[in-house]
N, C-alpha and C positions, 0 to 999 in steps of 0.2 A: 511510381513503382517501375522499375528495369524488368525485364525478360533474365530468368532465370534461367542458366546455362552452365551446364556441367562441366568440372575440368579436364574432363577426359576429351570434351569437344573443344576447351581452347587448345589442349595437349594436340588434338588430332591436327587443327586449324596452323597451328604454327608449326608444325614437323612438315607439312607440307609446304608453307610459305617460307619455311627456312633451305628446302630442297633448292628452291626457286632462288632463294639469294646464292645460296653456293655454287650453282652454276651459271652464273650471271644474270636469270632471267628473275625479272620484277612483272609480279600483276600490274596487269594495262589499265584499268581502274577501280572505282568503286570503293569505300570505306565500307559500304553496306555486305562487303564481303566478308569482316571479321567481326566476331563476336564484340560487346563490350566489354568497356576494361573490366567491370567488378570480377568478371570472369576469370580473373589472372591467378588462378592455383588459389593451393593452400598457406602460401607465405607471398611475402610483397615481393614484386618485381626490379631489384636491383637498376635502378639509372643514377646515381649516386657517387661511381669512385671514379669515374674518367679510364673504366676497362677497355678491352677488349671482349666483348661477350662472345665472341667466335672462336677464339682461343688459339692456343698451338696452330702450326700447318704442320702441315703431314711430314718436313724432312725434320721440323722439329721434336716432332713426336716421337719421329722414328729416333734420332738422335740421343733420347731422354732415355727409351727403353735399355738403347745400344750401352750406353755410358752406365748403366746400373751397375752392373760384374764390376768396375773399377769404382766405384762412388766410396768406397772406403777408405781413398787416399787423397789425400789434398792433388787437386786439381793447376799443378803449379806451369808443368809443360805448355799444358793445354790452353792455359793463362797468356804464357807467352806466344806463343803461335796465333792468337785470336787478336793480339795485341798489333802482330805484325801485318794483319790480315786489314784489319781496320785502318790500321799505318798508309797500307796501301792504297788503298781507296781512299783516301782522304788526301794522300801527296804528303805526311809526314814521316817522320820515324817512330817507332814503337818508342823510343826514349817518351815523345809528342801525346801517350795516349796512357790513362789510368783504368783500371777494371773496377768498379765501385759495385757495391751490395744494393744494387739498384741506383738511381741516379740518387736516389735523398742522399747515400752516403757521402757522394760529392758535392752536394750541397753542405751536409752536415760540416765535411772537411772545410768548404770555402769559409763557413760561418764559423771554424774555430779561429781561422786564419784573422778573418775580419774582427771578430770580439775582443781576442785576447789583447791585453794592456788597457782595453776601454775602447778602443776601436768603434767607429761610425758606418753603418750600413745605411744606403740610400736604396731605398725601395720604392717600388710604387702600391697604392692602395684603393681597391681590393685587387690582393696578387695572391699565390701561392705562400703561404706566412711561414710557413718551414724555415726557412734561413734567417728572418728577423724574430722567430721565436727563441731561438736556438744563439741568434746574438744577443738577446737580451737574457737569454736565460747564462752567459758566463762574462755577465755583465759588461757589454759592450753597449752603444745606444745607437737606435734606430730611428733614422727619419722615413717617411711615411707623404709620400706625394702622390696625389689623387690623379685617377685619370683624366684625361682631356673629355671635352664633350663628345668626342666620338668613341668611348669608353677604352683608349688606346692610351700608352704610357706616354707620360706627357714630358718627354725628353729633354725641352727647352726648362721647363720647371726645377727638371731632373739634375739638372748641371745648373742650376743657379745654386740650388741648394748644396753645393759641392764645399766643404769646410776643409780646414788644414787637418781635422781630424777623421776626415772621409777614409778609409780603407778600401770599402767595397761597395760597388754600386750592383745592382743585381736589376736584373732583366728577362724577365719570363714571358720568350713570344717563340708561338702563341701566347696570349696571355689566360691565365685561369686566375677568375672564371669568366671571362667576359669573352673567350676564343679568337680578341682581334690580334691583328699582327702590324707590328713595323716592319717596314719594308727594309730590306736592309740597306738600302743604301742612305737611307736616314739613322739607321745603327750604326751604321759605321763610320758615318762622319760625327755621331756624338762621340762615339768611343775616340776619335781624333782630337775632339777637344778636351777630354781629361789628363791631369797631370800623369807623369808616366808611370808614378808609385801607385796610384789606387787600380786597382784590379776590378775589370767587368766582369763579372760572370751572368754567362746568358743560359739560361733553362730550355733548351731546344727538344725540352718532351712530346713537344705534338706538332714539331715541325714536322716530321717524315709523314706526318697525314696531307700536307700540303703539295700539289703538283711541282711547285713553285721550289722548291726546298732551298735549290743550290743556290741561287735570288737574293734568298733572303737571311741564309747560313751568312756567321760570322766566322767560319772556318779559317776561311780566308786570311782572314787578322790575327790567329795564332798563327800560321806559315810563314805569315811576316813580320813573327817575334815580338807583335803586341802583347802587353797586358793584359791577357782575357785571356779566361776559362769557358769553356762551350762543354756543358752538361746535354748526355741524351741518355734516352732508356729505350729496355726491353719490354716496358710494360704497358702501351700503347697499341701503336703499328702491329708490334707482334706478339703480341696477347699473353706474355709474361709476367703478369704484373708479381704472381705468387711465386717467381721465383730469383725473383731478386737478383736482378742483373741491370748495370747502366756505365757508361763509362764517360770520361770527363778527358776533354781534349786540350792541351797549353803545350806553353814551353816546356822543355825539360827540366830548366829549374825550379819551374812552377811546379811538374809531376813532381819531381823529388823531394820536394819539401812537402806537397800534398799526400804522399804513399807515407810517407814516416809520420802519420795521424790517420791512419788505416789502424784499425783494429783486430778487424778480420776477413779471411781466405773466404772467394765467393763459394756457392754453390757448384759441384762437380755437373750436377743436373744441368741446372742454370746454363753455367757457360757452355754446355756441348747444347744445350736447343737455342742458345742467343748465335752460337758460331752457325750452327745450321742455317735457322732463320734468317740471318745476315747477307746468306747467300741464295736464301729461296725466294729469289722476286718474283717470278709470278705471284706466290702467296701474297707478297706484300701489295702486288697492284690490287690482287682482288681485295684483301683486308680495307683499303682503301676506299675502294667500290663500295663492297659493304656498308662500310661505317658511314658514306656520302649518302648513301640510300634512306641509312634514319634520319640522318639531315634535313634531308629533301622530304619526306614525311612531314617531322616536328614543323617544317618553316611553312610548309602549305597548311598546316593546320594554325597554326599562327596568323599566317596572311588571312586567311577563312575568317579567323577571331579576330581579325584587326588587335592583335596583340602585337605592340614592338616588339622586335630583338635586337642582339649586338650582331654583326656581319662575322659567325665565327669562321672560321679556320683551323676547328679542332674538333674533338667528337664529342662535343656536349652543341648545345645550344644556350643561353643568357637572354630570360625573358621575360619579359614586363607584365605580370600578373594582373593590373590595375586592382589588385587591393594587397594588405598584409601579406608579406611571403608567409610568414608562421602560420596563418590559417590557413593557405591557400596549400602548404605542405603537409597540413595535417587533414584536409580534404583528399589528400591524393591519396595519406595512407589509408584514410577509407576506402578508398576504391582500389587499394593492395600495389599500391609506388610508393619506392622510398628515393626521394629523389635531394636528399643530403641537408644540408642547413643553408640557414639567410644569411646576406650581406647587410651588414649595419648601415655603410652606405648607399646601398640602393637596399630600401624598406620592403618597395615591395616588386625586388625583382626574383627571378628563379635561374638555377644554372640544371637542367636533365642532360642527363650523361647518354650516350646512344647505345640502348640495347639492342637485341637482334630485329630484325625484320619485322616479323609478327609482333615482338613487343613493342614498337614504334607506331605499331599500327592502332595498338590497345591503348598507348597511351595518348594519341589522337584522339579515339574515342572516350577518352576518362577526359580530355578536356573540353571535345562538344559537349556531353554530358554536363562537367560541370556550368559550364556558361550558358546553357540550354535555361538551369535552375531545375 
């Protein structure tokens, strides 16, 4: 039987502990500070979509409110000048850079590119399935190469598997859900050995959590008029996810053929808190902190459990439950986590997404708890 505790006391507990993350400062010890998890409100606690639980920064905010009075008009200016702003910091031209309705769009776009005619996607598995679903759904076919034992894309495999029918090889590093990354200097000498027609597209959603970023960015290899496409979003780093902002970086006659399978003008919102946030880096170093903060939680409680994980580099964690994931996710929503679905191939591993401070802290203690028995 647990101690019974009110949610106005987990309410009081994390408004305080969440003060403490926002200003840098983290409690010096002791788990026996926070309540346990059953305690977590009247609805289950979100670790599940690879958010931002901290949300907006403040020039973003302010930016969303400012842009309301024009939200009535497509956003097309402002499209373009965000285009060139990106350009800039990146060392190409606005020709070099697409605005997508979050990054899936750009995904969605690679994977009409890849499918149509019958087209071959080279994936690895378990990866982000958005773009081999989407190639098999307009009937292209998809190869499917498991990770290496260090649960990282197994690149050598990657390019055996390479057929006269290959279109697109895709690359999600970080990867989700396992959070490992290839260094890029092992990405980019794969990308050197593929023929010049198949196009790489790399998924760089949760590289800007990485210190490391510019390392292991394949930016580089569109500037130097490679075959590759480099996918990133707004809904990580800068806590966008709800509004649908990501942009995809290539050649220009890679943009130009990828804008003419656009469907639709982003969010006027959207683009005025992505262009803010784009330029609010303190925000983005503290977002970082933050998010390394639940890391740093989930993996000491881990280590505690002698539970393996994968080495992430994104804001979840990938972790070895030692038994069933399905029971093991339907014991969390007892205890009020919904922490997503299983991987068929790893049975009985888990991927939690990093909530805020105190929720990292709760769901520590929902897993002494459970392994306690």
């Amino acid at each position: 039987m647990g101690t019974t505790i009110s949610r106005r006391a987990v309410i009081g507990v994390s408004r305080a502990l969440l003060a403490g993350v926002a200003l840098g400062v983290l409690p010096r010890s002791g788990a026996a500070q926070y309540p346990p998890s059953r305690a977590a409100a009247s609805g289950a606690i979100r670790l599940a979509g690879n958010e931002n639980p901290y949300g907006p920064g403040p020039a973003a905010r302010a930016a969303i409110e400012a842009a309301i009075p024009d939200s009535w008009k497509y956003p097309i200016l402002e499209e373009m000048a965000f285009k060139a702003v990106i350009a800039e910091r990146e060392g190409l031209t606005p020709q070099h850079v697409l605005i997508g309705d979050g990054s899936s769009e750009i995904l969605h776009i690679a994977a009409l590119i890849a499918g149509s005619g019958g087209g071959e996607l080279i994936t690895a598995t378990p990866t982000f399935s958005f773009v081999a679903e989407h190639v098999r759904a307009i009937g292209g076919s998809v190869r499917e190469i498991p990770l290496d034992s260090g649960m990282r894309h197994d690149l050598k495999a990657m390019r055996a598997a390479v057929s006269p029918a290959t279109k697109l090889v895709y690359v999600c590093n970080p990867n989700n859900p396992t959070g490992t990354l290839v260094p890029g200097a092992e990405l980019r000498e794969f990308i050197a050995t593929l023929p010049r027609e198949i196009t790489v597209l790399v998924d760089e959603a949760y590289l800007e959590l990485a210190s490391d970023m510019s390392e292991a960015s394949v930016v580089d290899r569109v500037r130097a008029g490679d075959n590759v496409i480099v996918a990133r979003t707004f809904s990580k780093l800068h806590g966008l996810a709800g509004l649908r902002i990501g942009y995809a970086l290539a050649r220009p006659d890679l943009i130009k053929r990828m804008a003419a399978l656009k469907l639709v003008a982003v969010s006027s919102l959207g683009l005025a808190a992505a262009s803010a946030s784009y330029g609010d880096l303190p925000f983005q170093a503290l977002s970082r902190k933050n998010l390394a903060a639940g890391v740093t939680i989930t993996t000491a409680a881990l280590d505690e459990l002698k539970l393996p994980y994968a080495p992430t580099r994104a804001n979840f964690v990938f972790f070895d439950t030692g038994q069933p994931a399905a029971g093991f996710l339907a014991a969390m929503r007892e205890r009020s986590f919904s922490l997503g679905r299983p991987f068929p191939q790893y049975p009985s591993w888990c991927r939690v997404s990093m909530g805020t401070f105190p929720q990292m802290q709760l769901f520590a203690n929902a897993l002494r708890a459970h392994y306690a028995g």
